[in-house]
Structure formats: C-alpha cells, structure tokens
C-alpha positions in Angstrom: 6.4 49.6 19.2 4.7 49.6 16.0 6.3 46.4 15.1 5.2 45.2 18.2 1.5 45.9 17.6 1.9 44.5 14.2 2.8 41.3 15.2 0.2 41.3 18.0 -2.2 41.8 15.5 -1.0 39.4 13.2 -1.1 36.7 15.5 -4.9 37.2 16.9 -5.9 37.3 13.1 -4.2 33.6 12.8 -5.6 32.6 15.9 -9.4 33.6 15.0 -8.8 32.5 11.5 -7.9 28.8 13.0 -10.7 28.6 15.2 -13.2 29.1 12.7 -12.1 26.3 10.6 -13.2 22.7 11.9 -10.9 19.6 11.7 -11.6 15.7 11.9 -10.2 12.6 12.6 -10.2 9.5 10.9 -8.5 6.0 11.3 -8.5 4.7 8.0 -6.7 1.2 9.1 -10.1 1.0 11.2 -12.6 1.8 9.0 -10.3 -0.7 5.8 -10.4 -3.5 8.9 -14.5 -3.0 8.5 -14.8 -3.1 4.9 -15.4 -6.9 3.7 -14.4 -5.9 0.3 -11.1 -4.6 1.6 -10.6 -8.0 3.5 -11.8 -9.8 0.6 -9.1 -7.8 -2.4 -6.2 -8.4 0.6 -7.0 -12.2 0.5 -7.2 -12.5 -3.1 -4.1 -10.3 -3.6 -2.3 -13.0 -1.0 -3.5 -15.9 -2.7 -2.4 -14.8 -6.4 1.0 -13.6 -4.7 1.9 -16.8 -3.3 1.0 -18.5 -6.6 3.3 -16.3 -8.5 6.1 -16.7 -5.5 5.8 -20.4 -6.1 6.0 -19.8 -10.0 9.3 -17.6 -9.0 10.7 -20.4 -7.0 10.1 -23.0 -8.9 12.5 -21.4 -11.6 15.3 -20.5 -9.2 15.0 -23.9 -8.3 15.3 -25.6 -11.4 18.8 -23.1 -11.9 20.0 -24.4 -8.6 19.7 -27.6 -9.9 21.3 -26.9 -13.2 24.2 -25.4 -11.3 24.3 -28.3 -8.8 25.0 -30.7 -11.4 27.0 -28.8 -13.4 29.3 -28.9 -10.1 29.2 -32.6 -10.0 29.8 -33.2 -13.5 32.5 -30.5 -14.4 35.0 -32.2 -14.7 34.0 -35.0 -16.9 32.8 -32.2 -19.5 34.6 -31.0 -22.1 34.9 -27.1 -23.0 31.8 -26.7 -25.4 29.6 -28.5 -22.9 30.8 -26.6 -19.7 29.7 -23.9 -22.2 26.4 -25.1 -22.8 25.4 -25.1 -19.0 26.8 -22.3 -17.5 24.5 -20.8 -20.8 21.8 -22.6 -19.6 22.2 -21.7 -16.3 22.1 -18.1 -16.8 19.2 -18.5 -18.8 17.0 -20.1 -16.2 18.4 -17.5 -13.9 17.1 -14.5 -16.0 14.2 -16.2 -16.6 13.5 -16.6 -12.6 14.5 -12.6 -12.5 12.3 -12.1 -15.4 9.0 -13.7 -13.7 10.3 -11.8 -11.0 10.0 -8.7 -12.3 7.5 -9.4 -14.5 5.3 -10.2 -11.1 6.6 -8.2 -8.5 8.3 -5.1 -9.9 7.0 -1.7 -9.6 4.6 -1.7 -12.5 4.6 -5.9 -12.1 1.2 -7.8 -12.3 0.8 -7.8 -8.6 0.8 -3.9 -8.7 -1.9 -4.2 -11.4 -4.1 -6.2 -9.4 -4.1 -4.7 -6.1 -4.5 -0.6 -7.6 -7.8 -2.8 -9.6 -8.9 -4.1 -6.5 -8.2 -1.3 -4.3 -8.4 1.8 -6.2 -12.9 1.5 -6.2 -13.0 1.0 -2.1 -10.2 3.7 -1.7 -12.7 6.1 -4.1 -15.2 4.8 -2.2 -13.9 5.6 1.1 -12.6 9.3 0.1 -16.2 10.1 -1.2 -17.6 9.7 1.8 -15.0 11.1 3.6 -15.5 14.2 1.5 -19.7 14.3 1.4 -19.1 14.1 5.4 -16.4 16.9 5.2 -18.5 19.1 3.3 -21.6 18.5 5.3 -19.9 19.4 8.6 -18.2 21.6 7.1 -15.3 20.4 8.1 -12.2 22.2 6.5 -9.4 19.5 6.7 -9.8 15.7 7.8 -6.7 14.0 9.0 -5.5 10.1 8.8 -4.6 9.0 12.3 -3.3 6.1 11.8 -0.8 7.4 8.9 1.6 8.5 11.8 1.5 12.2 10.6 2.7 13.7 14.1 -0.1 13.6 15.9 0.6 13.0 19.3 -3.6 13.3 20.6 -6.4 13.5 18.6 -9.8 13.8 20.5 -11.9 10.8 20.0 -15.1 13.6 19.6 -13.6 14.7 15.9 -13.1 11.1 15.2 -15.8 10.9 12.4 -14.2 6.8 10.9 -17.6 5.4 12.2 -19.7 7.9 10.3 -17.5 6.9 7.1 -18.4 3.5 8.0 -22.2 4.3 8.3 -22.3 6.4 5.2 -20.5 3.0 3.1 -23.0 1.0 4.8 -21.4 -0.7 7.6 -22.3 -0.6 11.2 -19.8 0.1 13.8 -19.7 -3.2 15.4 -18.1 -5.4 13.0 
C-alpha cells in the first residue's frame, strides 16, 4: 500500500512539475527559407562548389585520358615507357583525389566556407530564439522540422514568425 501511495505521489509531482514549465515550437527550415542572407550563403556555397567540382573533373579527366592512350599505345611501348605512364597516370589520379579532398573532405574548403557563412545567421537565429525563450519564459524550444518524433505540435506554441520579427523579417516573404 505504501508503495502504492508512493508512486501515486510521485507521479502527480511529475505531472504538476511539467505543467508549470512552457514549451515552443519552431520550424527552423521556415524561418532559414526567410532569411535572404541564408538564401544568399546557400547560392554562393553552390556556385564555389560547382567551380571546385569542375576543377575535380577536369583532373579525372585528363587521367582518363592518360589512361586512354596508354591503351592504345601499349603495345608499341617499351618497358620504361609503359613505366612512365602508368606513373603518370597515378599521379594525375592522386592529384584528382587530392583536390578532392582537399575541397570536399570533412575539414575541406567547402566546409570552411559554409561554417563562415553560416555559423553568424545560425548565432543569429539562436539569439533570438533564446531572448524570446527567456522572455516567455519558455523552458525548452523545439526544432520541428528536425524530425525529432514529434507527431503534432500545436501551431499556438509555434513562435518561428516571432524569430523572424525579432531578426527583422516580416512573415510574408
């Protein structure tokens, strides 16, 4: 019985403790889609990215080639020169990787560029996330669109327009 009445108790306590404390909703894919800067950093990051893919191509291209005529001409080579272009192959190869990496990989130049370009409107956005949050007085604020389980979310909590008005954008754009 006693254990009974424990866990009675324990649960009411939870229960008044989680109404007290106030939630919100925000879509941040919504409120990124109504920041130009956002839009403006994701076209310059495409841009640069397709100049660097081109860069990348370019090279595996030229190796391709290499290895395209070292096909064709094989058999009129002798050792030392069947030598010298497989080498050169493989160095054109690695170079292509290289850019690659060099561009792409996990702490490439396109990495670089889009935390230098993102990282301000991200601070940006959390700020006023946060000066909102503690305004309200609001004890957690939840990403909708980061597909963290939630199956409803009521659109009355949803505070992404205020975020918008407090980084200076209206709601229509």
């Amino acid at each position: 019985m006693k254990k009974k009445v424990l866990m009675l108790a324990l649960m009411l306590m939870t229960v008044m403790t989680m109404s007290a404390q106030k939630f919100a909703l925000i879509d941040m894919e919504y409120i990124l889609k109504n920041v130009p800067a956002y839009e403006r950093a994701n076209e310059q990051l495409n841009q640069v990215s397709k100049k660097w893919q081109a860069e990348v191509e370019a090279l595996n291209t030229e190796a391709s080639t290499l290895y395209k005529n070292y096909q064709n001409e094989v058999v009129f080579l002798s050792q030392e020169q069947k030598k010298q272009r497989q080498d050169d192959i493989l160095a054109k190869e690695k170079e292509a990787s290289e850019l690659k990496k060099k561009y792409f990989g996990p702490e490439g130049e396109l990495f670089k560029k889009r935390e230098a370009l993102m990282t301000p409107i991200q601070d940006e956005i959390y700020n006023a996330v946060k000066d909102i949050a503690d305004q309200r007085g609001y004890s957690l604020v939840v990403d909708r669109s980061a597909n963290a389980g939630i199956v409803f979310g009521s659109p009355k909590i949803d505070i992404s327009n205020e975020v918008l008005q407090k980084l200076g954008y209206s709601n229509d754009q």
